[in-house]
Legacy VTK file of the C-alpha trace (Angstrom):
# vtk DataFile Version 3.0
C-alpha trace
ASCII
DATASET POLYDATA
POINTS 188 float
-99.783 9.292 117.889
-102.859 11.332 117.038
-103.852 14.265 118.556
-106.536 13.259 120.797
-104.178 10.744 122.852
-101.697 12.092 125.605
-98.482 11.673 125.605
-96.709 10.404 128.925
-93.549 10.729 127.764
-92.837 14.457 129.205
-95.856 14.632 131.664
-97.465 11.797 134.225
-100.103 14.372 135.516
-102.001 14.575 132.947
-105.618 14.326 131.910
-107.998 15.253 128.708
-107.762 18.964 129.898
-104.745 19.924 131.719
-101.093 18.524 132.446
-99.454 19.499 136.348
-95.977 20.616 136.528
-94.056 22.630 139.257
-94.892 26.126 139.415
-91.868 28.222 138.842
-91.032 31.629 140.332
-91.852 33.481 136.781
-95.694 31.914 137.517
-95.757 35.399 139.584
-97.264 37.062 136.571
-100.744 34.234 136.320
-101.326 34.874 140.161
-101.754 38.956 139.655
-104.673 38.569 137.313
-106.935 41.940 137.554
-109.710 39.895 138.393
-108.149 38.444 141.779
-108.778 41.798 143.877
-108.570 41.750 148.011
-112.174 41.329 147.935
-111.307 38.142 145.750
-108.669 37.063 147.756
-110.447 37.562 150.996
-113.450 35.189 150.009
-111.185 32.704 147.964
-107.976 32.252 150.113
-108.918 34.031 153.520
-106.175 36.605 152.611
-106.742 40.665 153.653
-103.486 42.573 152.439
-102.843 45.499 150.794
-102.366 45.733 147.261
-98.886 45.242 145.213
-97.714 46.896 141.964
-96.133 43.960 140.077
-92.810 44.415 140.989
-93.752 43.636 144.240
-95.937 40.940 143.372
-93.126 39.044 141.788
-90.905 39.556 144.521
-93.388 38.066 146.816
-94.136 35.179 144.609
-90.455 34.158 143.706
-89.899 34.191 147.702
-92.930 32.229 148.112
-91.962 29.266 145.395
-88.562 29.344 146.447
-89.134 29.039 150.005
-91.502 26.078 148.873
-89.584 24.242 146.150
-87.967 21.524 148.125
-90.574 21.164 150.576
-92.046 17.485 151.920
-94.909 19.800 153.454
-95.983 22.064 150.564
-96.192 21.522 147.427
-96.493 24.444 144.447
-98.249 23.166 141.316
-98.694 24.889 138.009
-101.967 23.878 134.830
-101.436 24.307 131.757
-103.202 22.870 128.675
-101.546 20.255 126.362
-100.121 23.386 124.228
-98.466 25.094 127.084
-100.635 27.303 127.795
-101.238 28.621 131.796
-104.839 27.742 132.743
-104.537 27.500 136.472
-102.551 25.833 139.623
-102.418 25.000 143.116
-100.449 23.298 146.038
-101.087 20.434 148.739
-99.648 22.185 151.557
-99.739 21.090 155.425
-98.617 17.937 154.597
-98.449 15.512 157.907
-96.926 12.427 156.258
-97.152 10.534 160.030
-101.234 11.201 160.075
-102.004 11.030 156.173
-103.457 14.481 156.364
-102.931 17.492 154.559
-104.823 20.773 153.026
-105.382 22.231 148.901
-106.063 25.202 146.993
-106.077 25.591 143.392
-107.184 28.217 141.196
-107.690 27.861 137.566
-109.461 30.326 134.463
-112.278 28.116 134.429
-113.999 25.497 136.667
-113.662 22.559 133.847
-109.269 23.100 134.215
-109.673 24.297 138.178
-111.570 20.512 138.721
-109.576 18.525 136.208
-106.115 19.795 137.775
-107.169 19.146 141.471
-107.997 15.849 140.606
-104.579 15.078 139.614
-103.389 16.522 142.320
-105.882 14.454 144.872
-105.028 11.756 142.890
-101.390 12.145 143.583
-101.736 12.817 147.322
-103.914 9.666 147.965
-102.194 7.147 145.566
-98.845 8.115 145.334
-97.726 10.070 149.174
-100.738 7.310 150.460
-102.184 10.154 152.623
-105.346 9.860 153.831
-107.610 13.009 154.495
-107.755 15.797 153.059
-108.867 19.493 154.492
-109.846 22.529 153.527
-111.802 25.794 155.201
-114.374 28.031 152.910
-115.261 31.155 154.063
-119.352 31.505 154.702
-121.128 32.832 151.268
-118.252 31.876 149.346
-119.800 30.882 145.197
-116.170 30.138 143.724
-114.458 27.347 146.053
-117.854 25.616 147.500
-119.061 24.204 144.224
-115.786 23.527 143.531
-114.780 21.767 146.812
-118.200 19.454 146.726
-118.223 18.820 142.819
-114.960 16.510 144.196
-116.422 14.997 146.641
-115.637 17.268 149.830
-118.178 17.145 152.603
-118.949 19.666 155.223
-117.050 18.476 158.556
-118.318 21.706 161.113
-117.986 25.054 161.319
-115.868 27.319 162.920
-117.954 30.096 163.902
-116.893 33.802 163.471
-113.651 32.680 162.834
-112.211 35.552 160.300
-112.382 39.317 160.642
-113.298 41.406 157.134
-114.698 44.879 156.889
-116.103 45.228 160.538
-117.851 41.935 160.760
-116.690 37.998 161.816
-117.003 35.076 158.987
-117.564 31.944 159.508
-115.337 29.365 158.261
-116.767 25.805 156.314
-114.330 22.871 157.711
-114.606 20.426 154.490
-112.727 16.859 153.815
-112.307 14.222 151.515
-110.941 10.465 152.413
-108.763 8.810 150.077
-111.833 6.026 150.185
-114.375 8.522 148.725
-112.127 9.538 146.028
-111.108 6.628 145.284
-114.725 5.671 144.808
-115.913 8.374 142.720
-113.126 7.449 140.368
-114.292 4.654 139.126
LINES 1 189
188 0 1 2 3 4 5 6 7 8 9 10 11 12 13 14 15 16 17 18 19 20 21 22 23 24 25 26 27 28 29 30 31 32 33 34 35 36 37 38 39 40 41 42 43 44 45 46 47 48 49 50 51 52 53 54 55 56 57 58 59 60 61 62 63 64 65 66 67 68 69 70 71 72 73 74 75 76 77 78 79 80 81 82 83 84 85 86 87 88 89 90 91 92 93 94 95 96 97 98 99 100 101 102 103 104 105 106 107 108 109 110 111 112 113 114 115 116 117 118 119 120 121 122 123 124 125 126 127 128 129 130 131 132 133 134 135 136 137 138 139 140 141 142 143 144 145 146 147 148 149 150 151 152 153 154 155 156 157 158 159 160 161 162 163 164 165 166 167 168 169 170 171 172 173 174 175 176 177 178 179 180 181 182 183 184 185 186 187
């Protein structure tokens, strides 16, 4: 083998950039990155809390992927490049197997590994758990997740308006989905 193919023998989520696996609790220390502030977290993940040293930030993350490890309903994913190395991750969470719906985040260093890893990921939840419809909420003025959202295909659904409460003042939230037909589509 040469080293531009990929080898499935270890990984079936895999692509040119990335490969998914499991996140695992010691993950904690990718997810505290000084660049992911509460002003971060607020516009990325809808998230207002106050701020942890990293002992605490473990804690919380190990309780977090443990809690989640067996779970039908939400699933913890970790990106890493072909070499190993931690680019990124994610997890289809609010899984409703009966109504094929369910809801995604995912984070990565760059947009080319944040795309490329929520592909596999959509691809997994359409194709493999055959669910259908796929939902997510940006916060209003948000310039990380939109682009990122639309780029695979999402489409503004409606808007929840003044939905969130930051600093003194109500955000509205972006209702966006994907079909498993649309992705489907723009994969081929």
């Amino acid at each position: 083998m040469n080293a531009n193919e990929i080898d499935y023998s270890k990984y079936y989520w895999q692509n040119e950039l990335v490969r998914v696996r499991r996140a695992k609790p010691e993950d904690w220390k990718y997810h505290n990155h000084p660049n992911y502030d509460s002003e971060w977290r607020f516009f990325t993940m809808g998230e207002q809390e106050l701020p942890y040293d990293d002992e605490q930030w473990n804690e919380k993350w190990e309780k977090y992927i443990n809690a989640n490890w067996n779970s039908d309903e939400w699933i913890c994913l970790a990106f890493e490049t072909h070499t190993g190395e931690w680019v990124g991750g994610g997890n289809l969470h609010g899984i409703d197997k009966r109504n094929g719906t369910f809801g995604m985040f995912f984070e990565a260093k760059e947009d080319c590994y944040a795309i490329a890893g929520a592909k596999l990921m959509l691809n997994y939840a359409f194709n493999e758990l055959r669910l259908n419809n796929c939902h997510t909420g940006i916060i209003e003025n948000d310039t990380i997740f939109k682009p990122r959202f639309e780029k695979l295909g999402f489409k503004l659904e409606g808007v929840r308006r003044q939905q969130i409460f930051h600093k003194g003042k109500y955000w509205d939230e972006c209702l966006y989905g994907l079909l498993a037909e649309e992705f489907n589509t723009m994969k081929q």
